[in-house]
VOGU-3710 file (C-alpha; in Angstrom, 3 decimals, decimal comma):
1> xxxxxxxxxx> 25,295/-62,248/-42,971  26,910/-64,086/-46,042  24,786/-64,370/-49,388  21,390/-63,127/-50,557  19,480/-60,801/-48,587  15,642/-61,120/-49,966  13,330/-62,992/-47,898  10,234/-60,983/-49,276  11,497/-57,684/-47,908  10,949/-55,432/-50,516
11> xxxxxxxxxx> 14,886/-54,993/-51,451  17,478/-56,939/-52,876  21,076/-57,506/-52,049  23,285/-60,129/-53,379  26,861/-60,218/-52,027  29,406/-62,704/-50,761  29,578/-60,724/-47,526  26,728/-58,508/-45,980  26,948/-56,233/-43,193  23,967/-54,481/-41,497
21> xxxxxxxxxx> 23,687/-52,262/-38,882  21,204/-51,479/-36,261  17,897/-49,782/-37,307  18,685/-49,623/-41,100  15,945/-49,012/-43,607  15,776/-49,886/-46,855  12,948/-48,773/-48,983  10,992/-51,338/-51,358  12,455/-51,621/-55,109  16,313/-50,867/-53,483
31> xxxxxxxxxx> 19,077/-53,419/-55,227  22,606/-54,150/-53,959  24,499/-55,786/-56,567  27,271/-56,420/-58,659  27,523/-54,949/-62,084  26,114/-57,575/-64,597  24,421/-59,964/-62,363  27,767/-60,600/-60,675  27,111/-60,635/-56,543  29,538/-58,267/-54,875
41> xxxxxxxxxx> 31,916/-59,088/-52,946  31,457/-57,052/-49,550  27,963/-54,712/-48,668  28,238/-53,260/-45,583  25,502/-50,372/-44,318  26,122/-48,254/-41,353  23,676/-48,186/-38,076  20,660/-45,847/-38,373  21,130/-45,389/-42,375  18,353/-45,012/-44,837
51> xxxxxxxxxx> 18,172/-45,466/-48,464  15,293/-44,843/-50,750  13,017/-46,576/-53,221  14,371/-47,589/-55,854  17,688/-46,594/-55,531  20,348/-49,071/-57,568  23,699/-49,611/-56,296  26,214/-51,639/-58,364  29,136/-52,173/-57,484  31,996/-54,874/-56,604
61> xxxxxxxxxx> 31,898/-53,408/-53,204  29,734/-51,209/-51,060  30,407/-49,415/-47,657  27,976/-46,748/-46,246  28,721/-45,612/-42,387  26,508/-44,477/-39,452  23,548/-42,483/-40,320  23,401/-41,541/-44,147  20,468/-40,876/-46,300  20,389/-42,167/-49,933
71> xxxxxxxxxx> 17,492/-40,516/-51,142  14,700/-42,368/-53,750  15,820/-43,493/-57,243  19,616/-42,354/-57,383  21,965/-44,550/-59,101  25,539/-45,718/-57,546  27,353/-47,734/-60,166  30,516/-49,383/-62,120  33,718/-51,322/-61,938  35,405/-50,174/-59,434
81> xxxxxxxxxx> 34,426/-49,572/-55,121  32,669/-47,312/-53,575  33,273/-46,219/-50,069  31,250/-43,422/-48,405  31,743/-42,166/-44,405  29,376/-41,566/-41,758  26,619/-38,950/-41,829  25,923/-38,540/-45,787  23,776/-36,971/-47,046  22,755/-37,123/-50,635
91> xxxxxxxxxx> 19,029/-36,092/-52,458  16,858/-37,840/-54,608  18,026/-38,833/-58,128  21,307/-38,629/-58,328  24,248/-40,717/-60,074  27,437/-41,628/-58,251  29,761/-43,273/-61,101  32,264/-45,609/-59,707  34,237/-46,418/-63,430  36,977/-46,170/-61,364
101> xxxxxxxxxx> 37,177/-45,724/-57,211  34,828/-43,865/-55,535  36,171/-42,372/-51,853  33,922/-39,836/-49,805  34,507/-38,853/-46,382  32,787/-37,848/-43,205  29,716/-35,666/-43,339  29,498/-34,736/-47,204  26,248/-33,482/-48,614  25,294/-34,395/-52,415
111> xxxxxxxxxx> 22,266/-32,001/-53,470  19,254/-33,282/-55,955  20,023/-34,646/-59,633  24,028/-34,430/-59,079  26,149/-36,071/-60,873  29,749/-37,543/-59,923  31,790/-38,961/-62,644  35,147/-40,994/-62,972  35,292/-41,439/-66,428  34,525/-39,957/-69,960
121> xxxxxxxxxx> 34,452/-42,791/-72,861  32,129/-43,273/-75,611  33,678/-41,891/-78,922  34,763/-44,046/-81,620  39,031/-44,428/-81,161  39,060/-46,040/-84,600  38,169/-42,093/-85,714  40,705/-40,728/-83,335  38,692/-39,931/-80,245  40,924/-38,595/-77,873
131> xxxxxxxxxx> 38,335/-38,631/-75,044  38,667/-41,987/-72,917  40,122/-42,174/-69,441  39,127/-43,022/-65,703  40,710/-42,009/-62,501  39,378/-42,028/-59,039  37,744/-39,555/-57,333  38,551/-38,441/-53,620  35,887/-36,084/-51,781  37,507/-35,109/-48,177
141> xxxxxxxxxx> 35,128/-34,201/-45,528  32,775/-32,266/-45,484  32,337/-31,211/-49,057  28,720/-29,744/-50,067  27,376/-30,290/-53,726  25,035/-28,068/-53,126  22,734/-29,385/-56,166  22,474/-29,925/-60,023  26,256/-30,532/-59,608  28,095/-31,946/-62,164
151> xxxxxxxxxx> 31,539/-33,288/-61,765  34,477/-34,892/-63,282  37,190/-37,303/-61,542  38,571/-34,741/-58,830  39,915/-34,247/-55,700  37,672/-32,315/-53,331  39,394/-30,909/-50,686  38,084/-30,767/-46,677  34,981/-28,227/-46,276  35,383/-27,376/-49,871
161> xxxxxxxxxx> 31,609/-26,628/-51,759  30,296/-26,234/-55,143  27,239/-24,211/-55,371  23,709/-24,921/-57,368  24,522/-25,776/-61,029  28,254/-25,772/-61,126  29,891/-27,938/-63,726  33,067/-29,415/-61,604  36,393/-30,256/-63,898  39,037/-29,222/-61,635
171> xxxxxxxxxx> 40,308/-30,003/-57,666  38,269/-27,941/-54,905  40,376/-26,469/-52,471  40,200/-26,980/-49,027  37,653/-24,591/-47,493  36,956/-22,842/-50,743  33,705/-22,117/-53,311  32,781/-22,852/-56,280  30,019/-21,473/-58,923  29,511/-21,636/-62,429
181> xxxxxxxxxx> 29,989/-23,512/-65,750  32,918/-24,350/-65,367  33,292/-23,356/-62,354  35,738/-20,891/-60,638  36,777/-20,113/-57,389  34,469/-17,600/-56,110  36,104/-17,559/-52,656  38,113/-14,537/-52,911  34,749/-12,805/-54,044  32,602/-13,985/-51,309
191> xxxxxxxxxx> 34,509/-15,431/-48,346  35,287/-19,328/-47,360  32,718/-21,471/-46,752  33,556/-22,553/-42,820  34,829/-20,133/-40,352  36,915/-21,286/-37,329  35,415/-21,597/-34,066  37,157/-22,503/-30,454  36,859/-25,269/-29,058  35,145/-22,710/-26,138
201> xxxxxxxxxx> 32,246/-22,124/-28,876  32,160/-25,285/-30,071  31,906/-26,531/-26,149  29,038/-23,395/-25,610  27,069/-24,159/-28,999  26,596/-28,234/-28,362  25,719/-27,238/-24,630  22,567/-24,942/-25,860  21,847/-27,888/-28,718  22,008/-30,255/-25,423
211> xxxxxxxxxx> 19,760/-28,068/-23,578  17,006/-27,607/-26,570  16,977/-31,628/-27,017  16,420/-32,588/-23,456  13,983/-29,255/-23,050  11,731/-31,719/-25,897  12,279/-34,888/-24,794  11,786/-37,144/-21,353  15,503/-38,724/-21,466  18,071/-38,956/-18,554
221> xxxxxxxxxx> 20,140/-35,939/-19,390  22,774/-37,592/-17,311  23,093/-40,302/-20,427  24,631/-37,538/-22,609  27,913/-35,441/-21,381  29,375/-32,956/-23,806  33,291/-32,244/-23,080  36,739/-31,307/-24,543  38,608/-34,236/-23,917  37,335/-37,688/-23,325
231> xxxxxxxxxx> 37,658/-39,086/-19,542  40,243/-41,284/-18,845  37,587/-44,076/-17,491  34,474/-43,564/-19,501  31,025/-44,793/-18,149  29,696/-47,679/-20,342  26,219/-45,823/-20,158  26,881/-42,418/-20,651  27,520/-40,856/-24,745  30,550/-38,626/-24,193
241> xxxxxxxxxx> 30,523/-36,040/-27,182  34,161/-34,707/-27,517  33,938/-31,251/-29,282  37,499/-30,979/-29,885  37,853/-33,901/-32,171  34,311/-34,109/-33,235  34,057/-37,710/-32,201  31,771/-39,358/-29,530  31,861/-42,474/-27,816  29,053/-44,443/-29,262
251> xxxxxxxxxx> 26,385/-46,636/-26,831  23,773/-46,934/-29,448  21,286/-46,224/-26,600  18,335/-45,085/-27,431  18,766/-41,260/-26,153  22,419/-41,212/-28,407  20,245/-42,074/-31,129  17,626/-39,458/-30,678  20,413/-37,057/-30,026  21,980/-37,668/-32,899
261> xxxxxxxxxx> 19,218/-37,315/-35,144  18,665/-34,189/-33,255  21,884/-32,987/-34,240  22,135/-33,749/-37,559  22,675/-32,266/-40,147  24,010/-29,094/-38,317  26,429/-30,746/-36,164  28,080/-34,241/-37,052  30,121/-36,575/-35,047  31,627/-39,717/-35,834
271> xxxxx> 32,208/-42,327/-33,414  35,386/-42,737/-31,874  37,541/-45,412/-32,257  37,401/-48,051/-29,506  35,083/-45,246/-27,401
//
């Protein structure tokens, strides 16, 4: 779709290019623009995402993947892009600043009234203000802002998470947690946040999570094959879900959706590419 998406619907989105996937919902009072007025250039939403009322988003360019949740009246804005992954997550009022580039990965989780920064300017320089700078921000996979997060221009490292109230101003490790204000590492207090697993539990837990979904619902359970590797011919109507790379091969068919929003958000997969 190129140009204005309005037509009446509740939402607004101006943009050179748009991009919308299957089953998308967009909540009334929602605008996709530009900062200033200016149209962005690209807005491209994921299949089966949501994002709430009132929610602003301005930027000079937008990507959201497969199945995220923007929740009502958060604020995504600035000079700079913003690129989020598949399967966010992020609560109701919260404020994504985008000053300078925004990245976020696969399957990260921003709690209620958190705030993600990539700049600090205001004070006068004439009067020697040292305080003005941008740089982009980077948040790997899998991070957790657990809520009432605030945090400066860092890089958050894979499975790394910041607990209730923390006051971010430095990198987050890899698979390590944060408290406090500032916050420290509390890791060596209290353990890392994700444990490793074997591909043999990984392969055992999805196969119970298969069983409980088809145990509620009246799908083929032949439509839906859990494995460690991918087959070397796939069937065009079957979702494989490959637990060793977290990946599946995606049909959009209506029992892959339902399983996926079965599954999440306690076990994400992203689709794989050309599956």
């Amino acid at each position: 779709m190129i140009g204005n998406d309005r037509d009446d619907k509740g939402y607004r989105i101006e943009a050179d290019e748009i991009v919308i996937g299957e089953d998308v919902v967009i909540e009334d009072g929602v605008v996709i623009s530009g900062i200033y007025d200016i149209p962005c250039k690209r807005v491209e939403i994921g299949d089966n995402s949501f994002i709430g009322r009132n929610t602003l988003i301005l930027v000079p360019e937008f990507s959201l993947g497969d199945y995220c949740t923007i929740h009502k009246a958060s604020r995504i804005s600035g000079y700079k892009r913003c690129s989020i992954g598949h399967n966010f997550w992020m609560d109701q009022n919260c404020v994504l600043n985008c000053a300078d580039e925004l990245r976020i990965g696969n399957g990260v989780g921003v709690g209620a009234y958190s705030q993600l920064w990539t700049h600090i300017k205001f004070g006068d320089l004439l009067e020697g203000c040292r305080y003005n700078s941008t740089k982009p921000m980077m948040i790997d996979d899998d991070v957790w802002f657990v809520g009432h997060c605030m945090v400066s221009p860092i890089h958050a490292g894979n499975k790394s998470v910041a607990m209730l109230g923390s006051v971010v101003t430095k990198d987050m490790e890899p698979n390590h947690v944060y408290g406090g204000c500032p916050a420290v590492d509390l890791t060596p207090k209290i353990g890392a946040p994700f444990m490793d697993t074997s591909v043999d539990e990984k392969l055992e837990m999805m196969h119970e999570q298969k069983k409980r979904f088809f145990e509620e619902s009246d799908y083929d359970q032949g439509r839906i094959e859990v494995v460690t590797d991918f087959p070397a011919d796939m069937e065009t109507d079957i979702t494989y879900y490959n637990v060793s790379t977290r990946t599946y091969s995606k049909r959009l068919s209506d029992v892959e959706i339902a399983f996926m929003k079965f599954l999440l958000p306690l076990y994400k997969f992203t689709p794989e590419t050309g599956g």
